[in-house]
MARDO-810764 format. One record per residue (C-alpha): residue number from 1; residue in one letter; x, y, z negated. Coordinates in Angstrom, 2 decimals, always signed. Each point is the difference from the previous one (the first is absolute). Layout:
residues N
SITE   k r    east   north      up
SITE NUM A       X       Y       Z
...
//
This chain:
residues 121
SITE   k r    east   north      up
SITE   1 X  +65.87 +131.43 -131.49
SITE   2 X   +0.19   -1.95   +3.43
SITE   3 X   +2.26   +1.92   +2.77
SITE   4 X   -0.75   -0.65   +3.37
SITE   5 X   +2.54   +0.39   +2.70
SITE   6 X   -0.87   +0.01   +3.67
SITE   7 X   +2.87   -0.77   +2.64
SITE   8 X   -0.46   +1.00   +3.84
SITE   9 X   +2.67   -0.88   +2.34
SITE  10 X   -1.51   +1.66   +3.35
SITE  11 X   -1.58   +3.20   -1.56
SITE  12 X   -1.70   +2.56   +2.47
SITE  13 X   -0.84   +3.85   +0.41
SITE  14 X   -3.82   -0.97   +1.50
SITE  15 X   -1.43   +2.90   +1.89
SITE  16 X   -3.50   +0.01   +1.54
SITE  17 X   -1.41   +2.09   +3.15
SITE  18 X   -3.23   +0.36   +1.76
SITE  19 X   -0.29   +0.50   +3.60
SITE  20 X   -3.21   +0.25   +1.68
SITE  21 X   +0.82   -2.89   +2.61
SITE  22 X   +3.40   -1.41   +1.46
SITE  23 X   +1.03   -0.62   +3.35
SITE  24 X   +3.06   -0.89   +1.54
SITE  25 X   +2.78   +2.53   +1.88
SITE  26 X   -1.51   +3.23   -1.96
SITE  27 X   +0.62   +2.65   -2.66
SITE  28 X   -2.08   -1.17   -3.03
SITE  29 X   -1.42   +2.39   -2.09
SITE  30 X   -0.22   -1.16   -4.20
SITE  31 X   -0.89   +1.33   -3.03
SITE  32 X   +2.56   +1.00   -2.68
SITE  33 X   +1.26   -2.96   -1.47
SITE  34 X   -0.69   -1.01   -3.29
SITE  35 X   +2.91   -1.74   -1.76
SITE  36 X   -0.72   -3.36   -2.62
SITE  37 X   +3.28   -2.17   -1.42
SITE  38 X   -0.72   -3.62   +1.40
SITE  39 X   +1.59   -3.19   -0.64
SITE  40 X   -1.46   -3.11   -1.97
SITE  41 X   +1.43   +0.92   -3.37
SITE  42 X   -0.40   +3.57   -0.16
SITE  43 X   -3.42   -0.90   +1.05
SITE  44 X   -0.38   -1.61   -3.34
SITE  45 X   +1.94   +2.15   -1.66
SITE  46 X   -2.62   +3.24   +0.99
SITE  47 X   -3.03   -2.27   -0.54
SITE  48 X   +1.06   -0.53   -4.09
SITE  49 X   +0.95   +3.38   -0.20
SITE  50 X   -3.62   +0.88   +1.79
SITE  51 X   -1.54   -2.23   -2.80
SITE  52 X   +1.97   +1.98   -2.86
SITE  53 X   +2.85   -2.46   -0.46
SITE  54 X   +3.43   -0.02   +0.76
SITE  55 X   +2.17   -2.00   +2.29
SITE  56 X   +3.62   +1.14   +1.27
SITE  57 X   +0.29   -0.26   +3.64
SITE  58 X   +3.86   -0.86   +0.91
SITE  59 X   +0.71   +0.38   +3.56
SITE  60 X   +2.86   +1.33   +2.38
SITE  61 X   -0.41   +2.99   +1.16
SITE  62 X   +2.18   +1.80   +2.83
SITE  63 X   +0.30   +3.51   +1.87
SITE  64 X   -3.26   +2.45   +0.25
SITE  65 X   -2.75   -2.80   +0.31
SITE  66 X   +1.48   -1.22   -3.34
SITE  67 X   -0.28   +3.10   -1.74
SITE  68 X   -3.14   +1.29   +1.20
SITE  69 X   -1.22   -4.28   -1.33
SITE  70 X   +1.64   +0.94   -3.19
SITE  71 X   -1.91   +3.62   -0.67
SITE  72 X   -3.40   -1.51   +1.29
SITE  73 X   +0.43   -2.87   -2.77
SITE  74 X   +0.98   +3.00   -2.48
SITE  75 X   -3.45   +1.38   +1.07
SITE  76 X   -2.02   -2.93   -1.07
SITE  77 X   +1.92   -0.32   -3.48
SITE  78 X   +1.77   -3.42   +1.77
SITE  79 X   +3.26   -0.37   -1.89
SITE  80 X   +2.74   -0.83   +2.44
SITE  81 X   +3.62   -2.05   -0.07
SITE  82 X   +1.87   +0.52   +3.22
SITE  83 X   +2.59   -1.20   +1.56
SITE  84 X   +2.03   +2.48   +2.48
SITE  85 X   -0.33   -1.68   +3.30
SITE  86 X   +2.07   +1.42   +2.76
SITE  87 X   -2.87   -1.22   +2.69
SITE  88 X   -3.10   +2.88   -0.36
SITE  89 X   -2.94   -1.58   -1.30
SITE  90 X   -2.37   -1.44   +2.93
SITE  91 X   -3.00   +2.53   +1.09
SITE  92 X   -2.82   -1.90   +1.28
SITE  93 X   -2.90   +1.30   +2.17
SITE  94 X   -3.60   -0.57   -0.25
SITE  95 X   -2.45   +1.89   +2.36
SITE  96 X   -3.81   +0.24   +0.08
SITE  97 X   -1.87   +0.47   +3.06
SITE  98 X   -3.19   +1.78   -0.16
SITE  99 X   -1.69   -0.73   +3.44
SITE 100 X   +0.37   -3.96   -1.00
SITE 101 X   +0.61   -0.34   -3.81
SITE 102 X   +2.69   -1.90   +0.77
SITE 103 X   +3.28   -0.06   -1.75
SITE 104 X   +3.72   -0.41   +0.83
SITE 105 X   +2.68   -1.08   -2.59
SITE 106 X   +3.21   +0.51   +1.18
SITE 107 X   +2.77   -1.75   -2.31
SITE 108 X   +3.70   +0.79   -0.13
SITE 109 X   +2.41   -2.43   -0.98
SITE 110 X   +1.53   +0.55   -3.59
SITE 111 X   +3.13   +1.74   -0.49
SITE 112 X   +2.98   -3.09   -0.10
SITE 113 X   +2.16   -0.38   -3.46
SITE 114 X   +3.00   -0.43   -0.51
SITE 115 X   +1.53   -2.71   -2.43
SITE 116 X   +0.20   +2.77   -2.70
SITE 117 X   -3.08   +1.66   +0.35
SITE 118 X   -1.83   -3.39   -0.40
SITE 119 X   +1.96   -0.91   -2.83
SITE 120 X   -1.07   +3.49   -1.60
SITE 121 X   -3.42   -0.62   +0.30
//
């Protein structure tokens, strides 16, 4: 049987809004969020698991954002390996505008590594 491993160096807590239109200086109003894991491979990771295969998805993971990451993965049956990352885990934004359809994608930098947490991975 073929195991399939998935490394993601800059993983991310991806949380989505709506607002019903955006302008500058003001209180915006938004939805709940709803809360995804992002990064490229834990992106492939979900879409075998989504397909009924398995792939392990090895990734740091650091403070809150990194747990909350690690429970959604447990959610969607996403075996994890993860490296304890003193940096949280980046939280990127992405916000839907009703009045225009348009859509904002604001991307945080990834959390930095130290020598030993990149050797760990």
């Amino acid at each position: 049987m073929v195991r399939i491993y998935t490394l993601t160096l800059a993983p991310s807590l991806d949380s989505a809004t709506i607002t019903p239109q955006i302008y500058p200086e003001g209180k915006l109003r938004c939805s709940a969020p709803v809360f995804e894991p992002g990064g490229g491979g834990i992106n492939v990771a979900r879409a075998i698991a989504h397909l009924g295969g398995t792939a392990t998805a090895i990734f740091p993971a650091g403070g809150a954002t990194g747990e909350h990451l690690v429970a959604l993965l447990a959610d969607e049956n996403v075996p994890v390996s993860t490296v304890d990352a003193k940096d949280w885990t980046r939280q990127n934004l992405h916000v839907h505008v009703e009045s225009s359809g348009e859509q904002y994608r604001f991307v945080m930098p990834g959390a930095t590594l130290d020598d030993d947490e990149f050797r760990q991975l």
